[in-house]
DSSP file (Angstrom, degrees, kcal/mol; ACC not computed):
  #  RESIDUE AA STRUCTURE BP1 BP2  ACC     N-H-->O    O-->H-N    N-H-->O    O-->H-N    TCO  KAPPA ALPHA  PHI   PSI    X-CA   Y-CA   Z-CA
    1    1 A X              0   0    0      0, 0.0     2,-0.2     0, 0.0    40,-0.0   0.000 360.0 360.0 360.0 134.9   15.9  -11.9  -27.1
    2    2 A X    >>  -     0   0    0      1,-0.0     3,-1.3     0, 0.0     4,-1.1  -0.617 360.0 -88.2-104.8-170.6   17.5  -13.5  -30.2
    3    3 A X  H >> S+     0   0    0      1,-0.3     4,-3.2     2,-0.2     3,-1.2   0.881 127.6  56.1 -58.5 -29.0   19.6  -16.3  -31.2
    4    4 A X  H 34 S+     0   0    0      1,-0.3    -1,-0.3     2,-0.2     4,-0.3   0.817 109.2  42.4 -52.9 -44.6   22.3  -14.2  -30.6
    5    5 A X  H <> S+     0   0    0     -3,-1.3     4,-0.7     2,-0.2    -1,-0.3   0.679 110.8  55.0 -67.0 -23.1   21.4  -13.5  -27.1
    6    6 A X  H <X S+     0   0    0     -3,-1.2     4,-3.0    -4,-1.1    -2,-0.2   0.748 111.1  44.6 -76.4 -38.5   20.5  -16.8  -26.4
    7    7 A X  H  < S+     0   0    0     -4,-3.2    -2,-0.2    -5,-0.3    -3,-0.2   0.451 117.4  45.2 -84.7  -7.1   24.2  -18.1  -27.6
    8    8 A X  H  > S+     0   0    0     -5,-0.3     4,-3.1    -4,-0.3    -1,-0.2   0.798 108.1  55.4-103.1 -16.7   26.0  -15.4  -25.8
    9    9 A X  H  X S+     0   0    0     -4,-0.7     4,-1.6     1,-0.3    -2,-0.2   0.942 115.4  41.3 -94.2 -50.2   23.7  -15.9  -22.6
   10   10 A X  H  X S+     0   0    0     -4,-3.0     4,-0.9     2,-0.2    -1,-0.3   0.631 110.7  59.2 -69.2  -4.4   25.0  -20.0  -22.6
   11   11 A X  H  > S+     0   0    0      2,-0.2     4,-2.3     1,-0.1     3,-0.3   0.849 104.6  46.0 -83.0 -38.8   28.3  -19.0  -23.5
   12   12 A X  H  < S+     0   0    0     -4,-3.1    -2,-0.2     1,-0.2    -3,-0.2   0.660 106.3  61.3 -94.0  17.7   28.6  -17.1  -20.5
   13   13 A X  H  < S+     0   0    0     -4,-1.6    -1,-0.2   128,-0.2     3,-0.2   0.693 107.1  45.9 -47.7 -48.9   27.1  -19.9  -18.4
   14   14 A X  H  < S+     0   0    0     -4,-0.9     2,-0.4    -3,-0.3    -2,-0.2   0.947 135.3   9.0 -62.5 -51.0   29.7  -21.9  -19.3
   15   15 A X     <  -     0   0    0     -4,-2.3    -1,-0.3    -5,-0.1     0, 0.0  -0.991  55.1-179.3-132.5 120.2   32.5  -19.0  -18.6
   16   16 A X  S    S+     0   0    0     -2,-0.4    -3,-0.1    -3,-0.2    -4,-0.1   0.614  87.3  51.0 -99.1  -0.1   31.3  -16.0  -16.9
   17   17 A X  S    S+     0   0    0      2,-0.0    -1,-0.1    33,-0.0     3,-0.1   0.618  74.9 144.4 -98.5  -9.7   34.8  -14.7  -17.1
   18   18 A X        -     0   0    0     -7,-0.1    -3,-0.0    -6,-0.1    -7,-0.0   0.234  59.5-114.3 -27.8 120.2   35.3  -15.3  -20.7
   19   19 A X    >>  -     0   0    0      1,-0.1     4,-2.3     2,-0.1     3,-0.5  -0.177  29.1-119.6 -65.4 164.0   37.5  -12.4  -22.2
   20   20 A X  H 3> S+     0   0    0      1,-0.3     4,-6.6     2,-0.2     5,-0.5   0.966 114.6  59.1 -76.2 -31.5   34.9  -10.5  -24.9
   21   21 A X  H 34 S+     0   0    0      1,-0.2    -1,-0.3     2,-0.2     4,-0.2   0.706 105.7  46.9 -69.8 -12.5   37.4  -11.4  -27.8
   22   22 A X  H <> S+     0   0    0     -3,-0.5     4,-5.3     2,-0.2     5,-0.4   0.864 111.1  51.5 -70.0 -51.7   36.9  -15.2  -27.0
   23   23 A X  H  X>S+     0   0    0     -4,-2.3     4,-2.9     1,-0.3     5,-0.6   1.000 107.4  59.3 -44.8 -70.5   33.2  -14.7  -26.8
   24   24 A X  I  X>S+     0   0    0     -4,-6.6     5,-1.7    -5,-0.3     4,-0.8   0.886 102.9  46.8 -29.7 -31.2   33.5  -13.1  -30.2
   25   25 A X  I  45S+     0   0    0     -5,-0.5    -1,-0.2     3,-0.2    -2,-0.2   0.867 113.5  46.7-100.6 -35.5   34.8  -15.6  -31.9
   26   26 A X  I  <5S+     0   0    0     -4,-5.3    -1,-0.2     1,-0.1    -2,-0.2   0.712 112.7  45.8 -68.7 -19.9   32.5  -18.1  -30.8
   27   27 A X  I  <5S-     0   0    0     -4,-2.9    -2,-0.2    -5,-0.4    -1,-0.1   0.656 108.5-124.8 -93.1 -22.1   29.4  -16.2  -31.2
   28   28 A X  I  <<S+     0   0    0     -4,-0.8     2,-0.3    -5,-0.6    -3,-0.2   0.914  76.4 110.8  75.6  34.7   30.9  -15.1  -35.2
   29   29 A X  S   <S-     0   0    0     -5,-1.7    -1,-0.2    -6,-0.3    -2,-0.2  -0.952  78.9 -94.8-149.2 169.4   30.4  -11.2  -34.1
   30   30 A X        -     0   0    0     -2,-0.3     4,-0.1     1,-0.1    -3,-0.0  -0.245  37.1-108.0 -89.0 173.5   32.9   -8.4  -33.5
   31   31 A X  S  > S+     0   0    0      2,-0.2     4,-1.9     1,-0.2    -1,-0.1   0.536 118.4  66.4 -73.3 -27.3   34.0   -7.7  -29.6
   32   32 A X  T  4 S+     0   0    0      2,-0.3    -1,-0.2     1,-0.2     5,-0.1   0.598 101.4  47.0 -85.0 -13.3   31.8   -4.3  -30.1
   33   33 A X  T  > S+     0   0    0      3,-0.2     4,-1.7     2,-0.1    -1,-0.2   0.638 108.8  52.5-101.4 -25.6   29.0   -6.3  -30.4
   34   34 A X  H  > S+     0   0    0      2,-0.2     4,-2.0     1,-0.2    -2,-0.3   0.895 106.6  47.1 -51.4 -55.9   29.5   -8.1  -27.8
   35   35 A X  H  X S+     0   0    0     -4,-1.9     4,-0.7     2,-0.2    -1,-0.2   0.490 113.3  53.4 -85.7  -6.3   30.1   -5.7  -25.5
   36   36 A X  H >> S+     0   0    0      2,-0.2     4,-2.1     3,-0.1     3,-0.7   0.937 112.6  46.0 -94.4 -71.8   26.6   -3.8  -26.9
   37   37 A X  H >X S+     0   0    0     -4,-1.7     4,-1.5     1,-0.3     3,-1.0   0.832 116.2  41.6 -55.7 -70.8   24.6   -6.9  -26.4
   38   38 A X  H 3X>S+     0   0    0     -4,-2.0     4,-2.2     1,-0.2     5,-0.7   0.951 116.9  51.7 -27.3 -48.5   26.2   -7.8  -22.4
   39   39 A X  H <X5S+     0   0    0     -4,-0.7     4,-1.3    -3,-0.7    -2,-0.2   0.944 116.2  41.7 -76.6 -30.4   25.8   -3.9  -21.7
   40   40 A X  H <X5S+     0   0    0     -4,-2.1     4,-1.6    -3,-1.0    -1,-0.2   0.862 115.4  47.9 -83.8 -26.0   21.7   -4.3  -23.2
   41   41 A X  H  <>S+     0   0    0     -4,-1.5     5,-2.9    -5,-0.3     6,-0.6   0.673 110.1  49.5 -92.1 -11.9   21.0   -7.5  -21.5
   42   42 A X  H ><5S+     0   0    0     -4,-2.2     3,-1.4     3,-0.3     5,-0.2   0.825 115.4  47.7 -81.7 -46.4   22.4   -6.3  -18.0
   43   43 A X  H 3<<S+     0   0    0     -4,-1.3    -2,-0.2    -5,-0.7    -3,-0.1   0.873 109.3  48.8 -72.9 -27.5   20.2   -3.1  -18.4
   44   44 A X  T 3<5S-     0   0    0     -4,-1.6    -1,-0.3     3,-0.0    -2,-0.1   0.260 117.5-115.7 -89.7  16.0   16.9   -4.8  -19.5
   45   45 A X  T < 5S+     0   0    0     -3,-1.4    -3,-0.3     1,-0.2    -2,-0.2   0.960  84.1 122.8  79.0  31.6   17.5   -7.2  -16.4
   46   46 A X  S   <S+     0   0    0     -5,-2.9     2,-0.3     1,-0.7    -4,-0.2   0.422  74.3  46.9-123.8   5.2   17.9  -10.2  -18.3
   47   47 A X  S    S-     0   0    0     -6,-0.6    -1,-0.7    -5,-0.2     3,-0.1  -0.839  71.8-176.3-131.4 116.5   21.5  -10.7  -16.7
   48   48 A X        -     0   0    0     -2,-0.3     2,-0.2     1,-0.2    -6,-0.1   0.276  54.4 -41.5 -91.3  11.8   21.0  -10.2  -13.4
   49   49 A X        -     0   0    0      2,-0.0     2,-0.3    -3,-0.0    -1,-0.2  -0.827  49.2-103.2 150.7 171.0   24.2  -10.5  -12.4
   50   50 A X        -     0   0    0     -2,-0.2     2,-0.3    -3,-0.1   -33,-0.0  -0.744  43.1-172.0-107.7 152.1   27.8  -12.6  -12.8
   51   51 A X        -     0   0    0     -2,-0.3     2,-0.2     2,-0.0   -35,-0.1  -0.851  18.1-125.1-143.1 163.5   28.4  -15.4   -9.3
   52   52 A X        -     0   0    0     -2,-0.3     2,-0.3   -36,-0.0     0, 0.0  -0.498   6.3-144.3 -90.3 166.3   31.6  -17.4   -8.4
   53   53 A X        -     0   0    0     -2,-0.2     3,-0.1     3,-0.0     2,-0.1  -0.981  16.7-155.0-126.9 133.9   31.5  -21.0   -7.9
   54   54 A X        -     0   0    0     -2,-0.3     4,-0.4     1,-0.1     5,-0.2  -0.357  43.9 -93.2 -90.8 162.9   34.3  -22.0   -4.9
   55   55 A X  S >> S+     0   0    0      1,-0.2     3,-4.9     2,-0.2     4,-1.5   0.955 128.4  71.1 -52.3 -83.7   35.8  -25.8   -5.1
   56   56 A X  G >4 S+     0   0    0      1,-0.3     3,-0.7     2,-0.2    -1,-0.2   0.594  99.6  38.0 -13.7 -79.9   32.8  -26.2   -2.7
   57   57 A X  G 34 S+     0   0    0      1,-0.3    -1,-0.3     3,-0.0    -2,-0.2   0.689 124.0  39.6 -40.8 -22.9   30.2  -25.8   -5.4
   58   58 A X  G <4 S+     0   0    0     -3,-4.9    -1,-0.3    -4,-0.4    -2,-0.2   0.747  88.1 114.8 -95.8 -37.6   32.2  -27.7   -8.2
   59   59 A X  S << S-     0   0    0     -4,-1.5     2,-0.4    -3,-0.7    -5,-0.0   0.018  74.6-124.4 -22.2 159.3   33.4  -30.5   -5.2
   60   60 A X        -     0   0    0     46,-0.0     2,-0.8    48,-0.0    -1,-0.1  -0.990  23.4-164.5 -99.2 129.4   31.4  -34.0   -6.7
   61   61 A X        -     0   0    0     -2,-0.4    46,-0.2     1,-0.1    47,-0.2  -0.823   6.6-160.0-106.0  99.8   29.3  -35.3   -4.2
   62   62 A X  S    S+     0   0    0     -2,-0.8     2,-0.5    46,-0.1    46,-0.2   0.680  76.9  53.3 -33.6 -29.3   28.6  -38.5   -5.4
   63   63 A X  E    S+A  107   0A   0     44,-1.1    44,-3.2    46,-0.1     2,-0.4  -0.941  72.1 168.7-118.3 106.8   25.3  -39.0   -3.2
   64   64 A X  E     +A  106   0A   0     -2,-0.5    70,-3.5    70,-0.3     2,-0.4  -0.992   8.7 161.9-139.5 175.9   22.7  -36.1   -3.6
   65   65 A X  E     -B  133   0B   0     40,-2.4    40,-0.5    -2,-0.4     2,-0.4  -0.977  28.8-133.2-147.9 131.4   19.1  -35.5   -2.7
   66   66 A X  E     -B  132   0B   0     66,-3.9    66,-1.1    -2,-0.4     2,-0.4  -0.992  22.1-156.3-109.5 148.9   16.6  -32.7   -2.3
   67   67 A X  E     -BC 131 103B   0     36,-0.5    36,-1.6    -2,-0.4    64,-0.3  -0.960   5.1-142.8 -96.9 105.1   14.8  -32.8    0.5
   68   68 A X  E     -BC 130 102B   0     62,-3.2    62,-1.5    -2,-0.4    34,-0.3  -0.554  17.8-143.3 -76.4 150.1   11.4  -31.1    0.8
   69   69 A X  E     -B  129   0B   0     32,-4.2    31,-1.4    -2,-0.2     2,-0.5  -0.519  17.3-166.7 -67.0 125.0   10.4  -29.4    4.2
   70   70 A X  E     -     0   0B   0     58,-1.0    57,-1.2    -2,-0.2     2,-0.4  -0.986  29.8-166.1-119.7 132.9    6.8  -29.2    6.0
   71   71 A X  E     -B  126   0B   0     -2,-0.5    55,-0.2    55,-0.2     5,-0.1  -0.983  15.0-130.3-131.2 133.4    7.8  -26.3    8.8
   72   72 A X    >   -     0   0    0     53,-1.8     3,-1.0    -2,-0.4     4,-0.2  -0.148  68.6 -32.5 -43.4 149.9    5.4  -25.6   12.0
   73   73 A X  T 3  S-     0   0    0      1,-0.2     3,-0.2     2,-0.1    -2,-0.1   0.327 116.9 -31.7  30.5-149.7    4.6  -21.9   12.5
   74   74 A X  T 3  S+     0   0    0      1,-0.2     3,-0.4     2,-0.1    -1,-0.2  -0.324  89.9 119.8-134.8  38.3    7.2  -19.5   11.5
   75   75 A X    <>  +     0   0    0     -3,-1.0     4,-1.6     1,-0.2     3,-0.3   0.197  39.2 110.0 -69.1  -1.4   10.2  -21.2   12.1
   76   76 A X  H  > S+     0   0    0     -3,-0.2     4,-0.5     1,-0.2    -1,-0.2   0.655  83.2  44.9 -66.2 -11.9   11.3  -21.0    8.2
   77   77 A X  H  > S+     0   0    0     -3,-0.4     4,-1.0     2,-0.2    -1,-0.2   0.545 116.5  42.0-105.6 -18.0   14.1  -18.4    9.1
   78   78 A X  H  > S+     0   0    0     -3,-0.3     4,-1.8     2,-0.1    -2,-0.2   0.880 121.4  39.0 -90.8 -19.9   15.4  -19.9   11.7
   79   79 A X  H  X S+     0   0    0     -4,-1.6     4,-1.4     2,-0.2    -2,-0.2   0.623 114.8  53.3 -72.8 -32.5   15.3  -23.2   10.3
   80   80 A X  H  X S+     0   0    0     -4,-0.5     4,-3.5     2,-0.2    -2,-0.1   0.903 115.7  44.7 -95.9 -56.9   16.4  -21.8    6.6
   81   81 A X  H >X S+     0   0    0     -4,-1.0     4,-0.9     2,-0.2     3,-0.6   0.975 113.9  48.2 -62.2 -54.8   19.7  -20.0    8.7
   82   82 A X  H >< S+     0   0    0     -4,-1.8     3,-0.6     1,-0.2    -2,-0.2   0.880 115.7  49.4 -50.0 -42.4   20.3  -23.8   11.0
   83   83 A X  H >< S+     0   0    0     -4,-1.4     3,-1.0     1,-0.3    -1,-0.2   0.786 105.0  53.1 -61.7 -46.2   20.1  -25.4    7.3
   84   84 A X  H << S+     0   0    0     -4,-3.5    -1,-0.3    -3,-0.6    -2,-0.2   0.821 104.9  57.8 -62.7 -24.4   22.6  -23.0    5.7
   85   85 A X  T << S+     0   0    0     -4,-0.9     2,-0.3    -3,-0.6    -1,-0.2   0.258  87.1  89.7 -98.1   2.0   25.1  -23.9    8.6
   86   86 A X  S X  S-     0   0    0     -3,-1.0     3,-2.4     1,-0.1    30,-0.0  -0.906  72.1-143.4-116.1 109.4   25.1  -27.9    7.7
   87   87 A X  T 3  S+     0   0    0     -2,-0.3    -1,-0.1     1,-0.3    20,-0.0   0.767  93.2  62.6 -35.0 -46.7   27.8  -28.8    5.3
   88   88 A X  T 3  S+     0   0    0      2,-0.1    18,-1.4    17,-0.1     2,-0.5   0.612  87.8  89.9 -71.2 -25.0   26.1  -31.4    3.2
   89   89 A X  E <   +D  105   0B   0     -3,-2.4    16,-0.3    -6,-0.2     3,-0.1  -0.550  47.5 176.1 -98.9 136.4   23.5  -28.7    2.2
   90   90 A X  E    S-     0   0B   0     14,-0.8    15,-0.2    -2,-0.5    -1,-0.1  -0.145  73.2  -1.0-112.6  30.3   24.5  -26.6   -1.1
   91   91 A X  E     -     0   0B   0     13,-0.4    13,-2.1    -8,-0.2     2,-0.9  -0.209  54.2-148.8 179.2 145.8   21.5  -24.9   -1.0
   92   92 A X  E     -D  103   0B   0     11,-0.2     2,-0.6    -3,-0.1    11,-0.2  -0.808  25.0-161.9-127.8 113.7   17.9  -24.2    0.7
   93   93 A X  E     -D  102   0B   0      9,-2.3     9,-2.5    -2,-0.9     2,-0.1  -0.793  18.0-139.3-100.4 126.1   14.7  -23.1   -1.3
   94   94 A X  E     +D  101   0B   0     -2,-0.6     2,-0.2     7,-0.2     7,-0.2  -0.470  34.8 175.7-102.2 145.0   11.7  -21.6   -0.4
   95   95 A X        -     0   0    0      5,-1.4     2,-0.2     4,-0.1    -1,-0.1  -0.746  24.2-127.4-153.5 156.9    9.1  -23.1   -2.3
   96   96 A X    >   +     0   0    0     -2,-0.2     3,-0.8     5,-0.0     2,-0.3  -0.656  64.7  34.6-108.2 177.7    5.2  -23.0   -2.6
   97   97 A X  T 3  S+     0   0    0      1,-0.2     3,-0.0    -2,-0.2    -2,-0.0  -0.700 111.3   0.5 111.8-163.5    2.8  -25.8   -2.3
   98   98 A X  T 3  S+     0   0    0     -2,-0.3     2,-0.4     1,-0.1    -1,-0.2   0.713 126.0  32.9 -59.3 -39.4    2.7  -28.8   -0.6
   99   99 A X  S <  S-     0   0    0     -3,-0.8   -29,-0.2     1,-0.1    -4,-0.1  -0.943  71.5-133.2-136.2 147.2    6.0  -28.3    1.4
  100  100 A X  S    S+     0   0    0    -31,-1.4    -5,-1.4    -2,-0.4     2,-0.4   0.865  81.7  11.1 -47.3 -62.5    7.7  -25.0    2.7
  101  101 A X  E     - D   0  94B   0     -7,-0.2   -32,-4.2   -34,-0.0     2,-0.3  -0.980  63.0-142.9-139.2 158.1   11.4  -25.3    1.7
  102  102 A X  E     -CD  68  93B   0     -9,-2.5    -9,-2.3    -2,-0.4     2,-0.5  -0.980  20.8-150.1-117.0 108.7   13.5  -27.8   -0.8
  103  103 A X  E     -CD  67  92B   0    -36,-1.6   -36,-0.5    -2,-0.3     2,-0.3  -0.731  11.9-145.0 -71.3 120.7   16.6  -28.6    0.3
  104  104 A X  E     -     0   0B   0    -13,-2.1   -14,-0.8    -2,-0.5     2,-0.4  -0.746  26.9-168.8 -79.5 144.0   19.7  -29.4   -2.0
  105  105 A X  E     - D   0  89B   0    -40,-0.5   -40,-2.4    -2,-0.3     2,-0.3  -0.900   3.9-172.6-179.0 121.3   21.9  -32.4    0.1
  106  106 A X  E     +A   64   0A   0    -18,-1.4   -42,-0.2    -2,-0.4     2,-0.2  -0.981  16.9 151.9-119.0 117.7   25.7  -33.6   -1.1
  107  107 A X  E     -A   63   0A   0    -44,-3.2   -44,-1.1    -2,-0.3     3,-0.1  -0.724  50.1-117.6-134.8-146.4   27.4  -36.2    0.3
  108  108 A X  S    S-     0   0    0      1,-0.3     2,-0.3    -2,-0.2   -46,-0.1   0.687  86.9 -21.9-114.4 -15.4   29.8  -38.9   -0.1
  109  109 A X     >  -     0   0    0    -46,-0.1     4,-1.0     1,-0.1    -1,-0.3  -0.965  69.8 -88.7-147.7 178.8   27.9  -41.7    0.3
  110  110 A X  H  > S+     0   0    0     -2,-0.3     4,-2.6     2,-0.2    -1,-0.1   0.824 108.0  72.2 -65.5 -21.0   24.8  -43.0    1.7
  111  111 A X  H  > S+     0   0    0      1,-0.2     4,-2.6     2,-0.2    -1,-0.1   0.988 105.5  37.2 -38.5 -84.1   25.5  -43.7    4.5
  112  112 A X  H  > S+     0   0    0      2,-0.2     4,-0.7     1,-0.2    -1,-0.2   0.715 106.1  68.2 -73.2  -6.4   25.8  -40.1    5.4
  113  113 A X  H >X S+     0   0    0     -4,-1.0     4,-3.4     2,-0.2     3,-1.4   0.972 103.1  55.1 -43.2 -61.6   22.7  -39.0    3.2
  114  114 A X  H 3X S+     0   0    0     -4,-2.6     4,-1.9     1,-0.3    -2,-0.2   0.698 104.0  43.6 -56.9 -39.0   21.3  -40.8    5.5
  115  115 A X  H 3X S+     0   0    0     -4,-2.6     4,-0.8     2,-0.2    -1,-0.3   0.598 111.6  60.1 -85.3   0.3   22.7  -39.0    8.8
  116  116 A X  H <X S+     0   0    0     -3,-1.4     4,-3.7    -4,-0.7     3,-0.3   0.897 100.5  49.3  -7.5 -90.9   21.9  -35.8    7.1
  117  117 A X  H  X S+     0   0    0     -4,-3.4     4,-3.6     1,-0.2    -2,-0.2   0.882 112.1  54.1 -42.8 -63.2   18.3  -36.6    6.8
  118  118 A X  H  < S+     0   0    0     -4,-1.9    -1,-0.2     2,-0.2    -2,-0.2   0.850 105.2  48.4 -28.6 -70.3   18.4  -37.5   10.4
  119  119 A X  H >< S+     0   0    0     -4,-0.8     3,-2.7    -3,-0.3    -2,-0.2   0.904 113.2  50.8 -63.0 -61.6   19.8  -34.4   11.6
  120  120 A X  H >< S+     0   0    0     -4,-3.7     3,-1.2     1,-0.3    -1,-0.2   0.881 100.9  60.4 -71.2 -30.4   17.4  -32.4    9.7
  121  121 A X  T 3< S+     0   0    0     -4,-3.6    -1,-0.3     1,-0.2    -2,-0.2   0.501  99.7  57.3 -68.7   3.3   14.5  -34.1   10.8
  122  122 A X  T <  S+     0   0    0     -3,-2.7     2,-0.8    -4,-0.1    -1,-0.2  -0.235  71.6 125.3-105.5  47.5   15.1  -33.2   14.2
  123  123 A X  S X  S-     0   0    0     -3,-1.2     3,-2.4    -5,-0.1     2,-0.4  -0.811  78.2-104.9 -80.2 112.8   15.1  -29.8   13.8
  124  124 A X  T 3  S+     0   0    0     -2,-0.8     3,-0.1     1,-0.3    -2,-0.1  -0.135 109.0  16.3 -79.6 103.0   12.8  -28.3   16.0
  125  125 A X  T 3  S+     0   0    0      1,-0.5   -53,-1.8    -2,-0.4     2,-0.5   0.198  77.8 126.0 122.4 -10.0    9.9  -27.4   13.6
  126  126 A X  E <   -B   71   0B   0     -3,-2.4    -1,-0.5   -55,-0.2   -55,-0.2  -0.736  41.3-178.1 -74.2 120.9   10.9  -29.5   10.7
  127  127 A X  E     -     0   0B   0    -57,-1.2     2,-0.3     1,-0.7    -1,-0.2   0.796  61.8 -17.9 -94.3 -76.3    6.9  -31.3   10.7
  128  128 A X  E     -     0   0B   0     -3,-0.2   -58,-1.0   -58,-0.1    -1,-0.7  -0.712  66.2-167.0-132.8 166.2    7.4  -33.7    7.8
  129  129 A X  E     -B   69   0B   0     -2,-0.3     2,-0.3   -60,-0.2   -60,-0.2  -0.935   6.2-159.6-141.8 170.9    9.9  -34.3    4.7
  130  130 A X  E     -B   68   0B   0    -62,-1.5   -62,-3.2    -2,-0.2     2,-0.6  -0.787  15.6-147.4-170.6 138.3   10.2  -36.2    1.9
  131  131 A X  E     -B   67   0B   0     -2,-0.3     2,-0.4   -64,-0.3   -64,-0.2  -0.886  12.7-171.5-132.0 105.7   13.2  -37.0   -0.1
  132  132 A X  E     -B   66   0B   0    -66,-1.1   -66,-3.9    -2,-0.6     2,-0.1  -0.685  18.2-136.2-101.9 140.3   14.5  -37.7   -3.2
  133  133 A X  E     -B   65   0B   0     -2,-0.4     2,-0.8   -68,-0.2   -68,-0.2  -0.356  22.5-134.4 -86.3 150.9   17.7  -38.9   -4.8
  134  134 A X        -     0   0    0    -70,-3.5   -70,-0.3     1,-0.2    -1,-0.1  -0.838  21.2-175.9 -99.0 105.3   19.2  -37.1   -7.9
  135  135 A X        -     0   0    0     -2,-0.8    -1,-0.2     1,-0.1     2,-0.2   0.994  65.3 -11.3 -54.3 -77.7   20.3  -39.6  -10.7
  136  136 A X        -     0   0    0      2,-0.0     2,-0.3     0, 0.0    -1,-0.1  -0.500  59.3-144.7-129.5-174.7   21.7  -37.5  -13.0
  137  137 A X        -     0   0    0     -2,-0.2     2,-0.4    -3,-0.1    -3,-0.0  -0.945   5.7-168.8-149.1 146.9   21.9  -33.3  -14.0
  138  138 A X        -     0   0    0     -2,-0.3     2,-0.3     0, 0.0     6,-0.1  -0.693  25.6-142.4-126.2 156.7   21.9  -31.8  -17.6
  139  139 A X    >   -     0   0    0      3,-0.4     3,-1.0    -2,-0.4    -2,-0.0  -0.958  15.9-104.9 159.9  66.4   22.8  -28.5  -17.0
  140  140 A X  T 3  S-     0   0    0     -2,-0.3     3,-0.1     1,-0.2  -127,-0.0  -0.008 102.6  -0.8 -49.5 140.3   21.1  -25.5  -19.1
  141  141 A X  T 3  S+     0   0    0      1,-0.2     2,-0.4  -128,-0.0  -127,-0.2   0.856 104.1 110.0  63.9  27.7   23.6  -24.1  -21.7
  142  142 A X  S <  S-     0   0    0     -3,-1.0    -3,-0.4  -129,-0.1    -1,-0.2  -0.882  95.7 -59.8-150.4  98.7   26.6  -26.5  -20.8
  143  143 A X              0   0    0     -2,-0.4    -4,-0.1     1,-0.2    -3,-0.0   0.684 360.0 360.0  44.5  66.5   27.5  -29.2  -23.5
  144  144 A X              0   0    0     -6,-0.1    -1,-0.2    -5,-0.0    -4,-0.0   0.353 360.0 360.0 -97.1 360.0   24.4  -31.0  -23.6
């Protein structure tokens, strides 16, 4: 990859819908190049694909955490499915190491961090946790 790949791959982090001719114009290269460069980085795998983000995903939850996971036995897919089903959690990750899965946690305050954490630590098979609060986020490729 070059810089050029690098600058088209954060532009479309920022907008994945971004019309080509916008892209062009930021990037200083025709629409034809554009479209050569997307159509080469999709095919060598290095775009593996375009996602949405819903309001959910943008929502701010003032209060967030990840939480890591210790799981008995081979409860991680039934535990990974109960965990998808909990609002507060924006995502669950399967992890090596010390702990079994990392959980991503939004809320609106502490309060409810707190009943969260609770909930998921009686999950039957949840062993241990440990949990840390998220200060701040930079973002790759977005305005840094």
């Amino acid at each position: 990859m070059d810089d050029l790949d690098i600058g088209l791959i954060a532009a479309l982090r920022r907008d994945g819908r971004a019309p080509l001719s916008d892209l062009a114009a930021d990037l200083g290269v025709t629409r034809a190049t554009v479209r050569a460069r997307m159509a080469r980085l999709q095919q060598s795998g290095e775009i593996a694909g375009f996602t949405v983000q819903t309001r959910r995903d943008v929502a701010p939850s003032p209060v967030r955490g990840l939480m890591m996971l210790g799981i008995e036995g081979r409860g991680a897919d039934r535990i990974t499915r109960t965990l998808q089903g909990m609002v507060a959690v924006m995502a669950v990750h399967s992890t090596n190491g010390a702990w079994d899965l990392v959980v991503e946690i939004g809320t609106g305050t502490l309060e409810a961090l707190d009943k969260v954490l609770f909930d998921i630590r009686r999950i039957d098979g949840v062993t241990r946790s440990e949990t840390n609060l998220l200060l701040s986020t930079r973002r790759a490729g977005r305005g840094r």
